[in-house]
N, C-alpha and C positions, 0 to 999 in steps of 0.2 A: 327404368331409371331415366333422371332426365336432367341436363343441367344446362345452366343460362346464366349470364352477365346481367345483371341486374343496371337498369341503364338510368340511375339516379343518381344527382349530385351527394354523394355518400361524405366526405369531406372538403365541399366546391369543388376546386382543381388543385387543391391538395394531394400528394400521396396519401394511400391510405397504410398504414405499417404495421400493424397487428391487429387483431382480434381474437375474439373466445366465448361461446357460449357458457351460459350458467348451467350450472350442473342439476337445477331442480327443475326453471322455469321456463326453459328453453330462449329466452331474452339471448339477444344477442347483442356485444357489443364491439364498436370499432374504434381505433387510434387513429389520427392522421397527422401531420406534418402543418396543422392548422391550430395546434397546441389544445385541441377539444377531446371529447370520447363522447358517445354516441350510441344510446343505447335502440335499439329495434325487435322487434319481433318477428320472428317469419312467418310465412304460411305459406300454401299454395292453391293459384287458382283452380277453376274450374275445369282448364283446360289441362295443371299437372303441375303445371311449370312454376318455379319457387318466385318468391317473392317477398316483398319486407317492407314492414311500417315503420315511421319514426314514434319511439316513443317519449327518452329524454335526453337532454343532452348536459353533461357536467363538464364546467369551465375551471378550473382551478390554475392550470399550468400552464406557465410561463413562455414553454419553448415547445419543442413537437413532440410529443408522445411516442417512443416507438418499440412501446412491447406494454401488454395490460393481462392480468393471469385473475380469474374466478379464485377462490381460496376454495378444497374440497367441500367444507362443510357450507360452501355456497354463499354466507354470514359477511364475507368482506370482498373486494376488489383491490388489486393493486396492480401502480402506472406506474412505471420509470421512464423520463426521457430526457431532453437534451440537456445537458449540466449541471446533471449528478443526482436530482430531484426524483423520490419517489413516493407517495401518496397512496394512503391505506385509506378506502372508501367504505362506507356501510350503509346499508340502506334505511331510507324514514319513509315515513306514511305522508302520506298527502290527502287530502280531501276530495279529491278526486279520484285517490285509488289509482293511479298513474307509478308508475317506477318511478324512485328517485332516490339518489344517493347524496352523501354528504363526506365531506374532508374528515375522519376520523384522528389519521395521525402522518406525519412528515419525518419521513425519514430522509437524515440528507447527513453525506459522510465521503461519497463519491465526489472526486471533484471532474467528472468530465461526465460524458454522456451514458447512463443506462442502455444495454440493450438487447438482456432477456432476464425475466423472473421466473421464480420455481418455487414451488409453496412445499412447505414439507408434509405428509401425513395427516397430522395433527391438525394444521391450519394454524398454527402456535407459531412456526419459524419461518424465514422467506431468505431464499437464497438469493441475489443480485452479484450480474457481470458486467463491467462496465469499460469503455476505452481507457481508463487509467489502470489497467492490465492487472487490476485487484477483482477478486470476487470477496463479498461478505454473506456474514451470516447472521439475518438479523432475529430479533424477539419482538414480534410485533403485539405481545401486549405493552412490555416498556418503552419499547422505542428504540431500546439502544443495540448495537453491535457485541455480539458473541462470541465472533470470530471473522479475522481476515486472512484470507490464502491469497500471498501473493507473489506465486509462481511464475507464472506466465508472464513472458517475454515481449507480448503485443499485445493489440485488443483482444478483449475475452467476448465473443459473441454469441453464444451458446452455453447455458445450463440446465443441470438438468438432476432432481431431487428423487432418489431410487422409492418406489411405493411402499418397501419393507422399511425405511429407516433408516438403510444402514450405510448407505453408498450416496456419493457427491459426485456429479459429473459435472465439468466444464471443456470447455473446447476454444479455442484462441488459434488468431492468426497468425500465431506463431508455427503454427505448422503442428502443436501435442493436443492431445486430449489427456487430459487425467482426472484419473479419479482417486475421490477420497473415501478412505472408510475412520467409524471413529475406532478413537484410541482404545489398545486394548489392557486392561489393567490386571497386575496379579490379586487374588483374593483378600491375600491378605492387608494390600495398602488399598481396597477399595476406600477404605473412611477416611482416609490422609491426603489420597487423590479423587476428592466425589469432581472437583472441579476437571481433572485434567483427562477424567476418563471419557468424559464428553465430547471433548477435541476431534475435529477433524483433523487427519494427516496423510498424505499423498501417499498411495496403495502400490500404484502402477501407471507411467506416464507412457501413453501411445504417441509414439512417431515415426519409425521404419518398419519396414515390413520385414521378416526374417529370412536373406538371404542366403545362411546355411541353415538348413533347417537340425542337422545332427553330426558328427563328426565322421559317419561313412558314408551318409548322403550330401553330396557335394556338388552345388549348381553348375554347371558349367555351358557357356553359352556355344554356337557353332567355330567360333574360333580358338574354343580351345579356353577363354579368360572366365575367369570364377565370377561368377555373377553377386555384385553389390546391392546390399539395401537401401531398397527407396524408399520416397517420402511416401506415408499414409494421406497425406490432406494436403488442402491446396494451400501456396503461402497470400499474403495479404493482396496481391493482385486479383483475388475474385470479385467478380463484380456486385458483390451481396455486402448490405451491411450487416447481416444473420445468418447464422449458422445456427441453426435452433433442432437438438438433439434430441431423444424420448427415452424413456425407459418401457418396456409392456406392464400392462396393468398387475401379473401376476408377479413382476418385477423378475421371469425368466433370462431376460435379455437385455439389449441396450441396442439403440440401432444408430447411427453417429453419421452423420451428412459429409459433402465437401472431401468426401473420398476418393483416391488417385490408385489406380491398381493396373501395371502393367503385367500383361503376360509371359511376353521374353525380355530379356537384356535388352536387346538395342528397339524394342518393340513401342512404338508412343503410348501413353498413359490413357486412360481411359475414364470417365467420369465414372462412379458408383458410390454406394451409401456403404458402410459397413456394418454387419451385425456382429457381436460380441455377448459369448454365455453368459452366464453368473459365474457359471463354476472355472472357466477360463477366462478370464480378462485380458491376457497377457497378447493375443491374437485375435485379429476375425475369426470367425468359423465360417460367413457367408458373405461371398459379395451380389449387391443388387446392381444390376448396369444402367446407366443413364446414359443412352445412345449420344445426346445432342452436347448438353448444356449440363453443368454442376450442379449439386444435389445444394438445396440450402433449407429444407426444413423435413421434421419430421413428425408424427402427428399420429398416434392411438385411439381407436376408435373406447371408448368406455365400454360397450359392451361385449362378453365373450359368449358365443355362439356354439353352438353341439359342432361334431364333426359331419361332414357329410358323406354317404354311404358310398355313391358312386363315384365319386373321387377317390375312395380307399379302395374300390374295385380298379380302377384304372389302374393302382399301382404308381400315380407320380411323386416323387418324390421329392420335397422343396427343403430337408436339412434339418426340419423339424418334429419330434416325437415328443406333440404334447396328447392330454387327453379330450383336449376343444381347439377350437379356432380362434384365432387374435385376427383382427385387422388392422391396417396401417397404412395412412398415406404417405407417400414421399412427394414431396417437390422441387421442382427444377426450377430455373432462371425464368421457366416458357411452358410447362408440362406440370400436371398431377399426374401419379402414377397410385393405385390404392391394389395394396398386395394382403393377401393372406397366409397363415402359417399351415397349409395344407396341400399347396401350390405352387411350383416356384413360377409361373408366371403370373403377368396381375392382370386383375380383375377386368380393372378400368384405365384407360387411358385418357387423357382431358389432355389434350393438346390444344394451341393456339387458339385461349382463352382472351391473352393479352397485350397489347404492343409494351412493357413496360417488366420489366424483372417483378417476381412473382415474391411477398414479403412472409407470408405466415400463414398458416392450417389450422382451422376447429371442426370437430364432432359436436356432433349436437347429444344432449344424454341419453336421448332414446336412439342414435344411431341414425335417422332418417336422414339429416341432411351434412354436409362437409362444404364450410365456407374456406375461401381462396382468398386475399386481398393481394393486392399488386400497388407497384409505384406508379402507375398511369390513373390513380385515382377511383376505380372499381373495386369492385369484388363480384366475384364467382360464388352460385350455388349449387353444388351438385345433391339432387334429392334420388333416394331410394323406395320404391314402393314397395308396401306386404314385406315378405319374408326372400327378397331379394341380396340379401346380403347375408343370409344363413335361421335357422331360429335359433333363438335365444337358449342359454345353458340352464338350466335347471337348478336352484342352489345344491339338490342334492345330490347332481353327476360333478360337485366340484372339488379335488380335494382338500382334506383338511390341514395340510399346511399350506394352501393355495387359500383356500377360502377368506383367514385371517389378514391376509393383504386387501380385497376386494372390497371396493362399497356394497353396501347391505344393499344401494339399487341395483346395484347390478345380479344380484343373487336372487333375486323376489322376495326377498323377507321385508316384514312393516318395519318402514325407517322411524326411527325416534324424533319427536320434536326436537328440533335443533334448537340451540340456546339465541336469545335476540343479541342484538348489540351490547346493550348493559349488563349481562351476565357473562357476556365475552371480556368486557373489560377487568372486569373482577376475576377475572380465572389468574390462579399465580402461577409464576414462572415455575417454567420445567424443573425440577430438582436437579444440582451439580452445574447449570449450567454458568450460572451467575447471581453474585450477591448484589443484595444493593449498594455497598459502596463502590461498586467495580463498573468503571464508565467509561473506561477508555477501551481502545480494539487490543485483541489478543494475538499477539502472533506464534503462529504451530509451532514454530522453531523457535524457542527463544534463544538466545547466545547465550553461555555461557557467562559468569560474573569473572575475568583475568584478574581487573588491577583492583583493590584496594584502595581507596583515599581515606586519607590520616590529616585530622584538621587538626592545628598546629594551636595550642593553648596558649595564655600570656602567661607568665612569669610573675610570682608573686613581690609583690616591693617588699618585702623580709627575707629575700634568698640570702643565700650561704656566701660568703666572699669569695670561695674555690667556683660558684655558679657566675658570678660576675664577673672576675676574672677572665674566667672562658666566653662569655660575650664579648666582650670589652675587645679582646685577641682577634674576634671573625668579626670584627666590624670595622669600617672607618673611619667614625665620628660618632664622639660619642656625645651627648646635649646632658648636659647637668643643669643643677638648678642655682647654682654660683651665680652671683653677679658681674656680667661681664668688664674687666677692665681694659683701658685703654694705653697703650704700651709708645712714646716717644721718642725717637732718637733725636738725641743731640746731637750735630756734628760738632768735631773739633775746629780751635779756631789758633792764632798764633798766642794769645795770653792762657787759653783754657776753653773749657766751657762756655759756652753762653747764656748769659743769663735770662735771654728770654725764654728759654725752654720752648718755643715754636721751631716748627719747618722751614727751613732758612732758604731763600730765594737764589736764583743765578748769576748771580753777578762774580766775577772773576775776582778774586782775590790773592796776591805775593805773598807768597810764603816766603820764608829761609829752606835753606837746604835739610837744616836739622830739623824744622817740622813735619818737611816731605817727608824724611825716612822716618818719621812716628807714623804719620799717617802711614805709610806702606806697612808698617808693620802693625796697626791696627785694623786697617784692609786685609790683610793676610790672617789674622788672626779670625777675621769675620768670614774670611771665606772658607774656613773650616767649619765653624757651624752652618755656612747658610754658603754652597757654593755658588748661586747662580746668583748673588748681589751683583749688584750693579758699579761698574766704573765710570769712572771719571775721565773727561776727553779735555784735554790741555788744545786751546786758544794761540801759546806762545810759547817758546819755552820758558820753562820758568813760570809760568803761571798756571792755575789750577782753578778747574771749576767747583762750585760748592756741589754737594750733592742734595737732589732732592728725595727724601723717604716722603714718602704717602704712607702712615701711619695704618695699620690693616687690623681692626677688631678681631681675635679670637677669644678663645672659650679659656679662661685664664686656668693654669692650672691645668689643663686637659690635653692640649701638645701643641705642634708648629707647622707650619707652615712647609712643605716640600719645592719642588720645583714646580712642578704641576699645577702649584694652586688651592691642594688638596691639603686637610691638616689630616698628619700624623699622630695616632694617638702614644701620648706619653705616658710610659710605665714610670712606676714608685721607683723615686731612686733610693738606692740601697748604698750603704757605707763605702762602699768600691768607685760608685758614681762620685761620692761628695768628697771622697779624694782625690779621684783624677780632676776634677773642678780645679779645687786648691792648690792642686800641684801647678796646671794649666795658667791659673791666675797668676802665681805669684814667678812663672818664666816667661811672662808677660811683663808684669811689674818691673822686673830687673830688667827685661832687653832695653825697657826705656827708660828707665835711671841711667843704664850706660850712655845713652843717648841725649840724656841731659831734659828730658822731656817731666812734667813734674806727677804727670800722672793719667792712664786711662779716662776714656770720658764716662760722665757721671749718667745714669739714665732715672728719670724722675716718672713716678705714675702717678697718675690721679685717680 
């Protein structure tokens, strides 16, 4: 084996921040911080050592690229990068016969920056994590969102799409990893719920480590104090902006980056990767140590490999009882480390490749080569010769509920012509997942329906007078369709009335004494119905000011006037009313006959 830094301007002086070979034609391509992708070919010289051609380059986005994923069936490309923008690519012909892709479709839903994708199975769905602490779940032949998980408390920088179908992984800098599985439904409401059975919903969220592990096994440190569970993963202070997660191809395991495992209680933390069963999720089962630096990517080799003999003759034992070998790289801030499942120590070690934290891992599909990129603007190729890395499984040492997860390349069977672009686009959505009227995101949880809203009807103009009545009562003013009149007071003068029927001006006027006490007792009288009127301020004695009313339009017939300002609405009077009226008038009447006075003043409307 032999690996080198390939010494070309790969993105200028750009970081370079993801990459990933194609799954059929060994093309490879990169992302960098120059908002490009960049596709190449490898090979190697004469002398062993890797190497790489340029062959296209696609410009579409706006901002830097930092994560681009193959789809399995190899038929699309997809970029996510800075500000929410993600971009499903497919390849055209050229006349040259040169690589070249084109913008198929734009998914944009995310309002902040992309920064990892995950293709499902199929090649039908695409999972996206983004710093707006949502992951989705998209349909990329429509376009649209299927489902949003949005759990996590911080960025989401690691996902990761299980190869059986059935598990969702993400990881945030929140400090959890969780995973989703879909919903599971009873038989009998499969056809009532085809839509909800579909659902991803959070299985199992990892984030402490189990400090009692049983109620008679009980931690206890050397002083005596019961030992607390710690954090699994690092919090947002790592120096990575990825965490990029894997599942194995037979989908046995999961192996989750940015892992923290101390030994004792008061013992400092230690970098490692975690690996996680299928059948337990709830705990690691292995940890991988990372001497230096923090684990930030993880990376499956596509091909599985027979066992090998002499290694089962040593007897070493690495945790694992499968019936082949999986490979897998891990990477550090500053280190590749490439481990197998037959071994617990690894392979290869590729230290001090880079001046610059280490971004993302690819396999090539035939297994020969494993590319590196870094933010110092490089990438690394480590290449494998011959049968240096194991031989190849046989399809038929594979079992057969293992098999049905595997690409058919991987097993030696003749792969089928894969469908082009235009017959991709025609393929219809997955059944249950989503109709076409349904365009907005779906959230797992939805709340609950509490309140109720009751919209309030009008009132027909033929109700009942027991219905008006009770309006009339909770309201206060009521607008009828009467013609408004105009209402004047006259004041009193020493012969009577005045005949002008106007508002009469300030000017001080002598009275006799017998007119004073008419007027006080027409004052008094007034301020029974109407307390807050207005007095009169005397100049002299003996002399009195006229008073001025400002005549004030209401709604005739409808009611008066309060202190406030506010009219009062008036109820029907009834015989009891137009008695006390009359009784009221005519002890009126008489106090000023005794008084010599000839009569109340008149009030005229117009």
């Amino acid at each position: 084996m032999k690996g080198a830094t390939v010494q070309i301007a790969w993105h200028g002086s750009e970081p370079v921040l993801s990459l990933d070979f194609h799954p059929h034609s060994g093309l490879l391509a990169t992302a960098g911080a120059d908002h490009d992708i960049k596709i190449w070919s490898v090979h190697q010289k004469e002398s062993g050592s890797p190497t790489v051609e340029f062959e296209a380059d696609l410009c579409y986005h706006s901002k830097a690229v930092n994560v681009l994923r193959f789809s399995p069936s190899g038929q699309l490309l997809a970029s996510g990068g800075d500000g929410g923008e993600i971009l499903i690519w497919k390849p055209i012909e050229r006349a040259d016969k040169k690589p070249s892709w084109k913008v198929l479709k734009t998914l944009q839903l995310h309002v902040r920056d992309v920064l990892d994708l995950a293709w499902s199975p199929d090649s039908l769905s695409l999972m996206s994590g983004s710093v707006d602490n949502q992951c989705m779940i998209w349909d990329v032949v429509s376009g649209k969102v299927l489902q949003v998980l949005n759990d996590h408390q911080h960025f989401v920088q690691g996902v990761a799409w299980d190869p059986a179908g059935e598990f969702l992984t993400s990881i945030s800098s929140d400090r959890t990893c969780r995973i989703y599985s879909r919903q599971s439904v009873p038989k009998s409401k499969k056809r009532k719920l085809a839509v909800v059975q579909n659902m991803f919903t959070c299985k199992q969220v990892l984030a402490k480590s189990d400090a009692l592990p049983s109620k008679t096994n009980i931690t206890i440190d050397a002083d005596g104090r019961v030992a607390k569970a710690s954090q699994l993963f690092h919090d947002e202070t790592l120096p990575s902006f990825f965490r990029r997660l894997a599942w194995s191809p037979d989908s046995s395991f999961l192996v989750v980056p940015s892992g923290l495992h101390r030994i004792a209680h008061e013992a400092p933390s230690c970098n490692v990767s975690f690996i996680f069963s299928r059948s337990d999720l709830s705990r690691p089962c292995i940890h991988l140590p990372a001497p230096t630096k923090p684990v930030v990517a993880v990376r499956f080799c596509p091909v599985i490999f027979s066992l090998r003999e002499n290694e089962t003759e040593k007897g070493s034992s690495s945790g694992f009882a499968l019936p082949y070998r999986l490979v897998f790289a891990v990477a550090t801030l500053d280190s590749l480390y490439v481990y197998d499942t037959q071994r617990s120590e690894p392979i290869v070690i590729f230290a001090g490749i880079h001046y610059a934290a280490i971004t993302d891992i690819a396999w090539s599909a035939d297994a020969q080569y494993v590319a590196v990129s870094s933010q110092d603007g490089y990438c690394s190729l480590l290449i494998f010769h011959g049968n240096e890395l194991g031989t190849k499984l046989s399809s038929g040492d594979v079992p057969a509920n293992i098999a049905k997860f595997l690409p058919e390349n991987l097993l030696g069977k003749p792969q089928e012509s894969l469908p082009n672009s235009t017959e991709l686009s025609q393929v219809s959505e997955p059944v249950g997942l989503m109709n076409e009227e349904q365009s907005s995101p779906i959230v797992i949880c939805p709340r609950p329906l509490k309140h109720r809203r009751i919209t309030p009807t009008a009132l027909p103009a033929t109700c009942s007078p027991i219905v008006q009545k009770q309006i009339a009562d909770q309201t206060s003013i009521t607008v009828s369709d009467k013609k408004l009149q105009r209402i004047t007071p006259i004041a009193l003068t020493e012969d009577g009335p005045s005949s002008s029927g106007n508002c009469l001006d300030t000017e001080t006027v002598h009275t006799p004494s017998s007119t004073q006490n008419s007027l006080s007792a027409v004052q008094a009288a007034d301020a029974a119905e109407t307390p807050d009127s207005s007095t009169c301020e005397a100049s002299s004695p003996g002399a009195k000011k006229r008073l001025r009313i400002n005549p004030i339009p209401i709604l005739a017939g409808e009611g008066a006037l309060n202190s406030g300002g506010n009219v009062i609405p008036r109820r029907r009077p009834t015989d009891c009313d137009q008695s006390a009226s009359i009784a009221k008038f005519r002890s009126l009447e008489s106090c000023l006959q005794e008084q010599g006075v000839a009569g109340p003043a008149t009030v005229s409307t117009e």
